[in-house]
C-alpha positions in Angstrom: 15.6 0.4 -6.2 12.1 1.8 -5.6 12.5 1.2 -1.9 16.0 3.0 -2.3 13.8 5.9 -4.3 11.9 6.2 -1.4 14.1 6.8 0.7 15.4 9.5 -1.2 12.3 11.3 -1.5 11.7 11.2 1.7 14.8 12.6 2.7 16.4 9.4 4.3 19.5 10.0 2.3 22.5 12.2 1.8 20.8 13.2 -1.9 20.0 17.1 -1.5 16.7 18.4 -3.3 15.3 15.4 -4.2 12.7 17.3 -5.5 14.9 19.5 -7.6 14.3 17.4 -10.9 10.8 17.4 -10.7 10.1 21.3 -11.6 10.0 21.9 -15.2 10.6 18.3 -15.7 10.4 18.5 -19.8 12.4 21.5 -19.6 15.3 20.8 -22.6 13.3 18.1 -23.7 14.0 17.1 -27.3 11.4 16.5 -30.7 14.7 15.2 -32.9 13.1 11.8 -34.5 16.5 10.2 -34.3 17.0 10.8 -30.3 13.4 9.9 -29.7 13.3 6.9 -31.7 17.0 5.5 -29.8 14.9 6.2 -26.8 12.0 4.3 -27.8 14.4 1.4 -28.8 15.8 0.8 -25.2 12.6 1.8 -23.8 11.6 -1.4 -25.5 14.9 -3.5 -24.4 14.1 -3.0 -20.8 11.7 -5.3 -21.1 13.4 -8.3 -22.8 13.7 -9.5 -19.4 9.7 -9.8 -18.8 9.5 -11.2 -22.9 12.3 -14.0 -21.6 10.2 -15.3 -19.5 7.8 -16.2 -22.1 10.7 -18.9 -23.6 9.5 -21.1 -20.7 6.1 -21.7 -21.8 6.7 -25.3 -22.4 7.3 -26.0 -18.9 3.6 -24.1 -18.1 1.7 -27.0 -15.5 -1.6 -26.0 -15.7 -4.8 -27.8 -16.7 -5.6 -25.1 -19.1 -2.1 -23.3 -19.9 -3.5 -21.3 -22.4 -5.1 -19.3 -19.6 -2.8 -19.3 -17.5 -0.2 -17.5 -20.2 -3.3 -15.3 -20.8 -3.9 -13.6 -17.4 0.0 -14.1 -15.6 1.3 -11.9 -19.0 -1.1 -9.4 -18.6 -0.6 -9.0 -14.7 3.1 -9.6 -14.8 3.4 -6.9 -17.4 1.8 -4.4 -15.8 3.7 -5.3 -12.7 6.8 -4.6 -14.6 5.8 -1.6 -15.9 4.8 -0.2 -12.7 7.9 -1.0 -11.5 9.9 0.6 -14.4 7.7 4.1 -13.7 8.7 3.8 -9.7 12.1 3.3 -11.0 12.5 6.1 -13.2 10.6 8.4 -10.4 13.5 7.2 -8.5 16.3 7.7 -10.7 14.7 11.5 -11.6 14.9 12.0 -7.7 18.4 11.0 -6.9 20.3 11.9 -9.6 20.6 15.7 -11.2 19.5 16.4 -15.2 23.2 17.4 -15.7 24.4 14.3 -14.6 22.1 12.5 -16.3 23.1 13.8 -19.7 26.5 14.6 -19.5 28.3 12.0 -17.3 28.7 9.0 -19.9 27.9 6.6 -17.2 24.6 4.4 -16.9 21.7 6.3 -14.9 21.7 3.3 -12.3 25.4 3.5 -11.1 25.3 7.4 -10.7 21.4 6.5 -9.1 23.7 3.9 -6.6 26.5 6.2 -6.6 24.5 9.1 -5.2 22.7 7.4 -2.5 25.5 4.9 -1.3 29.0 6.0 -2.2 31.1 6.0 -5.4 32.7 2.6 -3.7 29.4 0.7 -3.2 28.0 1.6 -6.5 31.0 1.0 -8.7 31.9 -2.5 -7.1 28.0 -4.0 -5.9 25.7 -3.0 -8.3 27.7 -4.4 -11.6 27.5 -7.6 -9.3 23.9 -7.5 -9.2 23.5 -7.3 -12.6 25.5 -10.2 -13.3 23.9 -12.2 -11.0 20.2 -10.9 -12.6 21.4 -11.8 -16.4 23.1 -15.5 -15.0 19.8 -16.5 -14.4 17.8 -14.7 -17.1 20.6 -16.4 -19.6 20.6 -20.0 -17.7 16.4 -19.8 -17.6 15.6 -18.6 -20.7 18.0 -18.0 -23.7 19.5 -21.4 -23.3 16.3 -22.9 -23.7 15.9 -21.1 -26.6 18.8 -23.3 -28.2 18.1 -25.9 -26.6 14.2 -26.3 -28.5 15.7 -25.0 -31.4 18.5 -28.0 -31.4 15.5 -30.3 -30.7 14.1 -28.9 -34.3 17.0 -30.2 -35.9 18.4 -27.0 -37.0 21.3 -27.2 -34.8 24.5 -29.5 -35.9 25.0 -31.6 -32.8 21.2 -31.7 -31.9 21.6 -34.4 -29.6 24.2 -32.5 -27.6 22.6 -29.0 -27.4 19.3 -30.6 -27.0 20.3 -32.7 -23.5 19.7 -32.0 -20.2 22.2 -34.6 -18.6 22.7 -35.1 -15.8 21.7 -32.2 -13.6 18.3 -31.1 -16.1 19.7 -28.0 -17.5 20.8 -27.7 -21.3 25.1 -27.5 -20.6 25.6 -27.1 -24.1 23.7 -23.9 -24.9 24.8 -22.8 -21.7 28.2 -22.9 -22.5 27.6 -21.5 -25.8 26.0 -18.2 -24.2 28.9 -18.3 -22.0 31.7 -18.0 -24.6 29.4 -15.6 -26.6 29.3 -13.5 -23.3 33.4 -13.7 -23.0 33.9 -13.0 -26.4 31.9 -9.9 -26.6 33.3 -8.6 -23.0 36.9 -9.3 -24.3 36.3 -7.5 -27.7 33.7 -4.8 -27.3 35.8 -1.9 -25.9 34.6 -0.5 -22.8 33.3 2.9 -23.8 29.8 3.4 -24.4 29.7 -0.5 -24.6 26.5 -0.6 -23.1 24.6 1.5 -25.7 26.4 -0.4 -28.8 25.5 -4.0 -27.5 22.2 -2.4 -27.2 21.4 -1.1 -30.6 23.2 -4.2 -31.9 21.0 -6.6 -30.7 17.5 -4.5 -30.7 17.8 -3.6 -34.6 18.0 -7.1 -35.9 14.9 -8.1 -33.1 12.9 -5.0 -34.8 13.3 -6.3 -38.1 12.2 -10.0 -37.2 9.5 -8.8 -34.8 8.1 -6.8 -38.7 8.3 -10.0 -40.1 6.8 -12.2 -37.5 3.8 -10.1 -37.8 3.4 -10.0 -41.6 3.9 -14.3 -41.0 1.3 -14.4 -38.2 -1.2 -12.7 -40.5 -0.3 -14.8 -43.1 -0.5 -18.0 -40.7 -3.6 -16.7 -39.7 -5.4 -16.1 -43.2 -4.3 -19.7 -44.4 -5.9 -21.2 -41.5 -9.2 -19.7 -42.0 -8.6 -20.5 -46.0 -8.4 -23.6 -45.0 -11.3 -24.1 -42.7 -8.7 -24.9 -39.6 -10.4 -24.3 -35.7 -9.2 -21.0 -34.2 -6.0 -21.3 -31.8 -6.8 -21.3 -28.4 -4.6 -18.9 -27.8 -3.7 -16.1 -29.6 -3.2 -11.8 -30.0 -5.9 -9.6 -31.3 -5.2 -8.6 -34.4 -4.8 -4.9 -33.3 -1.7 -5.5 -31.3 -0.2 -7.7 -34.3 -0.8 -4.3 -36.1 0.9 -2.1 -33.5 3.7 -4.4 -33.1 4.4 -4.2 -37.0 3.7 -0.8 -37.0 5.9 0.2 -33.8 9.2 -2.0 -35.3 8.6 0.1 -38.7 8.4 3.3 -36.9 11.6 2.5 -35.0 14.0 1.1 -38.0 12.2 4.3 -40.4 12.7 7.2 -37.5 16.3 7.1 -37.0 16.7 7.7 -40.7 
């Protein structure tokens, strides 16, 4: 997509004016908390994808995999945020304001739609994405079950918690599946997207408030209790933004 926004800026493509967007850019920009803080909350979903990778620390070989978490999360996220900027340079370049606000459709199939054709965009890129979340959802999430099963707290733990025969967790993966088919089947498909969204980043605002307040408190007991200092572990300022940014977020919409 950056490549594609490249293009377009420099006028390899059928998208006239790319450069139209970019005068007065914050013209009709809103200050309504309520608006801002839904922006801020998918802002924040569109990297679930980079925080997903993070459920496969347990399968981290490295001598010291502390370090290793340490610098590839720091790189990798400011490779993903790079990326996101390009892509919203991008998006801003192919696709008018009006369209933008007004056209009830996701930015990226009017951002495909514009460059390669109403046919291409409607039919390829919702492929793409499937194919993007079956292995985000195969790699990650079903892991997640799968440790969690492993815990005990799972009825069944021995089935959700194998990896026979091929070394992948079948039984989470089939649960995310029928989770997936339910909510395609049910959801109807107007504005789908945005209430999936909100419906899965309000509950993860709340427990991201509490995990803080229970790393603090994890953290204070330890000391209390004369324990060694993890090896690795976040500065206590970004424990404090993080509870801080989740209030903000549940409060603002208020």
């Amino acid at each position: 997509m950056v490549i594609a926004g490249v293009a377009v800026l420099a006028g390899l493509t059928k998208v006239q004016d790319p450069y139209a967007n970019f005068h007065n850019i914050f013209e009709g920009s809103t200050t309504n908390l309520n608006s801002l803080a839904t922006a801020f909350v998918k802002i924040n979903y569109s990297f679930v994808g980079w925080h997903n990778a993070f459920n496969l620390i347990g399968e981290v070989k490295s001598r010291d995999p502390a370090r290793t978490i340490r610098r590839s999360g720091l790189i990798s996220l400011w490779i993903a945020t790079s990326l996101f900027f390009l892509i919203n340079v991008a998006y801003v370049a192919a696709v008018p304001k009006e369209d933008i606000r007004n056209s009830g459709q996701l930015v990226a199939v009017l951002f495909f739609q514009n460059i390669f054709g109403h046919s291409w965009g409607a039919k390829v890129l919702p492929a793409m994405v499937a194919l993007s979340c079956f292995g985000n959802m195969t790699a990650g999430h079903a892991r997640v079950i799968r440790e969690v099963a492993r815990q005990g707290l799972l009825p069944y733990p021995a089935f959700f918690a194998s990896t026979k025969p091929f070394g992948t967790p079948l039984g989470p993966v089939f649960i995310k599946y029928a989770l997936t088919v339910f909510v395609i089947v049910a959801v109807p498909g107007k504005d789908a997207f945005n209430f999936l969204l909100d419906l899965a980043s309000y509950p993860n605002l709340v427990f991201n408030a509490a995990l803080a307040v229970g790393l603090w408190l994890v953290r204070k007991r330890r000391a209390l209790e004369g324990h060694a200092r993890s090896t690795y572990q976040a500065k206590n300022i970004y424990v404090i933004l993080c509870f801080i940014g989740a209030i903000l977020l549940l409060v603002m919409p208020w």
